[in-house]
Backbone as CSV, one residue per row, in Angstrom:
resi,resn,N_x,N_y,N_z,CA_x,CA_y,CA_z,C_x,C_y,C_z
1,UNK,0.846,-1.174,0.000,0.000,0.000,0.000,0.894,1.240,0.000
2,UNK,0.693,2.394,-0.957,0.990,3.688,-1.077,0.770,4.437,-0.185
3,UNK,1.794,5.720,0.236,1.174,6.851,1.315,0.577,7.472,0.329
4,UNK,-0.556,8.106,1.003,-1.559,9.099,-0.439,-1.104,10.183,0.125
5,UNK,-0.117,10.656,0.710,0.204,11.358,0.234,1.573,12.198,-0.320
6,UNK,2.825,10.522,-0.410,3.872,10.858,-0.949,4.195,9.653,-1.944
7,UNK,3.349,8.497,-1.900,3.131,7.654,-2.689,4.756,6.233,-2.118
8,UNK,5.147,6.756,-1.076,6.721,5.757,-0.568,5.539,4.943,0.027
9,UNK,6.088,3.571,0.223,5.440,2.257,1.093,5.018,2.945,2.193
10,UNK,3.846,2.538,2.828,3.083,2.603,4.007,4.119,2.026,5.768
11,UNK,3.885,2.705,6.769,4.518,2.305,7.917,3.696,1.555,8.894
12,UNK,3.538,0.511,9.188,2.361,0.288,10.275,2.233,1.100,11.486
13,UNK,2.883,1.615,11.828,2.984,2.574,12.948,2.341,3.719,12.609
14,UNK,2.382,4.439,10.731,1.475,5.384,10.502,0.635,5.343,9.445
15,UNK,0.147,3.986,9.890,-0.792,3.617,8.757,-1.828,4.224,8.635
16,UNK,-2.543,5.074,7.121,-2.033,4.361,5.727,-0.945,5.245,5.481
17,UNK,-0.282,6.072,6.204,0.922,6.559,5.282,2.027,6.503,6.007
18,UNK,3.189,6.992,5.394,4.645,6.364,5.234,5.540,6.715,6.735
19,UNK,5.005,8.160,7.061,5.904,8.937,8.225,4.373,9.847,9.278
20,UNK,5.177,10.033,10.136,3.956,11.270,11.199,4.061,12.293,10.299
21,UNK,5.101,12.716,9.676,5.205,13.897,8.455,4.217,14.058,7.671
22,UNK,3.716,12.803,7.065,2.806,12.775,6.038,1.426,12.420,6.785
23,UNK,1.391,11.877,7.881,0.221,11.708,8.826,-0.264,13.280,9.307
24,UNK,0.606,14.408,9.571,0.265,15.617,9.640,0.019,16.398,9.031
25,UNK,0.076,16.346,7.748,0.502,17.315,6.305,-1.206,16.718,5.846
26,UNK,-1.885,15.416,6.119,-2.932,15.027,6.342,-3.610,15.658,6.783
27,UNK,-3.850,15.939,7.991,-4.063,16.576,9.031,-4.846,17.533,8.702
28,UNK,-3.430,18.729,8.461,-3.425,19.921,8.206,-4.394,20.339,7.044
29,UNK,-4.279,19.220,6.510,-5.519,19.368,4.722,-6.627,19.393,5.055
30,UNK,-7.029,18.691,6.282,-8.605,18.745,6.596,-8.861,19.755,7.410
31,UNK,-7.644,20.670,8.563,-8.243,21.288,9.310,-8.201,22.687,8.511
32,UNK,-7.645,22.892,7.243,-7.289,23.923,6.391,-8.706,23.975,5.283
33,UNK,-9.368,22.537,5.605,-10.756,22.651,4.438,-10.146,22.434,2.905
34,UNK,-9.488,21.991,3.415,-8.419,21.526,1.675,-9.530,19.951,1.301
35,UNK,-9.764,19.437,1.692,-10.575,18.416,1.893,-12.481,18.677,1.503
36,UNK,-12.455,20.080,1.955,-14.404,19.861,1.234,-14.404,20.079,-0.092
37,UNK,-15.983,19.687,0.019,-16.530,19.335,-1.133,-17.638,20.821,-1.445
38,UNK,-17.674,21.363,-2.665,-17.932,22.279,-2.808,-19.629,21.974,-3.192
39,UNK,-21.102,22.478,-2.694,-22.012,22.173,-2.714,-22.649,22.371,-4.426
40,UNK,-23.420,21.893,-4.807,-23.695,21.862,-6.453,-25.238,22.611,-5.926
41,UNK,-26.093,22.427,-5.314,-27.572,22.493,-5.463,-27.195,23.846,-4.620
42,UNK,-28.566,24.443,-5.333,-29.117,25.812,-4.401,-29.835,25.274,-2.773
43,UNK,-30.220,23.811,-2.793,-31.240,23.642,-1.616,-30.190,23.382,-0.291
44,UNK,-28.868,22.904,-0.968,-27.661,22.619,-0.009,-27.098,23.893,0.545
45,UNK,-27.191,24.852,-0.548,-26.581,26.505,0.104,-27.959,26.987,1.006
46,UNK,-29.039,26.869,1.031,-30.200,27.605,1.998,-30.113,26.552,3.304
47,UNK,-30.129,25.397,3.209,-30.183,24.308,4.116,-28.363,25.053,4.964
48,UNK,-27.551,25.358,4.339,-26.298,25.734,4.909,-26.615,27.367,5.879
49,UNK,-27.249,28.256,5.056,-27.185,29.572,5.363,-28.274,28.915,6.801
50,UNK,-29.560,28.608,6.534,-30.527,28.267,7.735,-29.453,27.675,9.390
51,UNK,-28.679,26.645,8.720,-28.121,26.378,9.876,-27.275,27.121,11.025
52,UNK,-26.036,27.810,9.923,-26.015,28.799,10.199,-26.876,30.196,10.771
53,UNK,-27.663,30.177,10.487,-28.410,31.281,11.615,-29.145,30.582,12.600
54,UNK,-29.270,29.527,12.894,-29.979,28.783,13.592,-28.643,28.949,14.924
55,UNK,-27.458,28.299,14.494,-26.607,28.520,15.313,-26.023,29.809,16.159
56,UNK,-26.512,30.504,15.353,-26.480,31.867,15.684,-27.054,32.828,16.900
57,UNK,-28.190,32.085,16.599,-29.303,32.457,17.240,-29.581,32.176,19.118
58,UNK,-29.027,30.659,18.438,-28.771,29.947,19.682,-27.808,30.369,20.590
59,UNK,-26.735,31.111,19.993,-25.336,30.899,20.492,-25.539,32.824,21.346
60,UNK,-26.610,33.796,20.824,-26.535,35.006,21.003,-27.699,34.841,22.432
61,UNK,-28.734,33.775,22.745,-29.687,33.678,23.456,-29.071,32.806,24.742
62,UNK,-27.922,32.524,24.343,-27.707,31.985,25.965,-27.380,32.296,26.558
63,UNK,-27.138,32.939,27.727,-26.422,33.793,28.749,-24.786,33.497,29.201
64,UNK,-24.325,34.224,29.874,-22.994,34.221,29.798,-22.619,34.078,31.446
Protein backbone atom coordinates (compact mmCIF):
# COMPACT_ATOMS: atom_id res chain seq x y z
CA UNK A 1 0.00 0.00 0.00
CA UNK A 2 0.99 3.69 -1.08
CA UNK A 3 1.17 6.85 1.31
CA UNK A 4 -1.56 9.10 -0.44
CA UNK A 5 0.20 11.36 0.23
CA UNK A 6 3.87 10.86 -0.95
CA UNK A 7 3.13 7.65 -2.69
CA UNK A 8 6.72 5.76 -0.57
CA UNK A 9 5.44 2.26 1.09
CA UNK A 10 3.08 2.60 4.01
CA UNK A 11 4.52 2.31 7.92
CA UNK A 12 2.36 0.29 10.28
CA UNK A 13 2.98 2.57 12.95
CA UNK A 14 1.47 5.38 10.50
CA UNK A 15 -0.79 3.62 8.76
CA UNK A 16 -2.03 4.36 5.73
CA UNK A 17 0.92 6.56 5.28
CA UNK A 18 4.65 6.36 5.23
CA UNK A 19 5.90 8.94 8.22
CA UNK A 20 3.96 11.27 11.20
CA UNK A 21 5.20 13.90 8.45
CA UNK A 22 2.81 12.77 6.04
CA UNK A 23 0.22 11.71 8.83
CA UNK A 24 0.26 15.62 9.64
CA UNK A 25 0.50 17.32 6.30
CA UNK A 26 -2.93 15.03 6.34
CA UNK A 27 -4.06 16.58 9.03
CA UNK A 28 -3.42 19.92 8.21
CA UNK A 29 -5.52 19.37 4.72
CA UNK A 30 -8.61 18.75 6.60
CA UNK A 31 -8.24 21.29 9.31
CA UNK A 32 -7.29 23.92 6.39
CA UNK A 33 -10.76 22.65 4.44
CA UNK A 34 -8.42 21.53 1.67
CA UNK A 35 -10.57 18.42 1.89
CA UNK A 36 -14.40 19.86 1.23
CA UNK A 37 -16.53 19.34 -1.13
CA UNK A 38 -17.93 22.28 -2.81
CA UNK A 39 -22.01 22.17 -2.71
CA UNK A 40 -23.69 21.86 -6.45
CA UNK A 41 -27.57 22.49 -5.46
CA UNK A 42 -29.12 25.81 -4.40
CA UNK A 43 -31.24 23.64 -1.62
CA UNK A 44 -27.66 22.62 -0.01
CA UNK A 45 -26.58 26.50 0.10
CA UNK A 46 -30.20 27.60 2.00
CA UNK A 47 -30.18 24.31 4.12
CA UNK A 48 -26.30 25.73 4.91
CA UNK A 49 -27.19 29.57 5.36
CA UNK A 50 -30.53 28.27 7.74
CA UNK A 51 -28.12 26.38 9.88
CA UNK A 52 -26.01 28.80 10.20
CA UNK A 53 -28.41 31.28 11.61
CA UNK A 54 -29.98 28.78 13.59
CA UNK A 55 -26.61 28.52 15.31
CA UNK A 56 -26.48 31.87 15.68
CA UNK A 57 -29.30 32.46 17.24
CA UNK A 58 -28.77 29.95 19.68
CA UNK A 59 -25.34 30.90 20.49
CA UNK A 60 -26.54 35.01 21.00
CA UNK A 61 -29.69 33.68 23.46
CA UNK A 62 -27.71 31.99 25.97
CA UNK A 63 -26.42 33.79 28.75
CA UNK A 64 -22.99 34.22 29.80
Amino acid sequence: MACPICEKDTDPKYRPFCSRRCADVDLGRWLNGSYAMAANSPEDLDEAAEAVSQALSQETSKPH
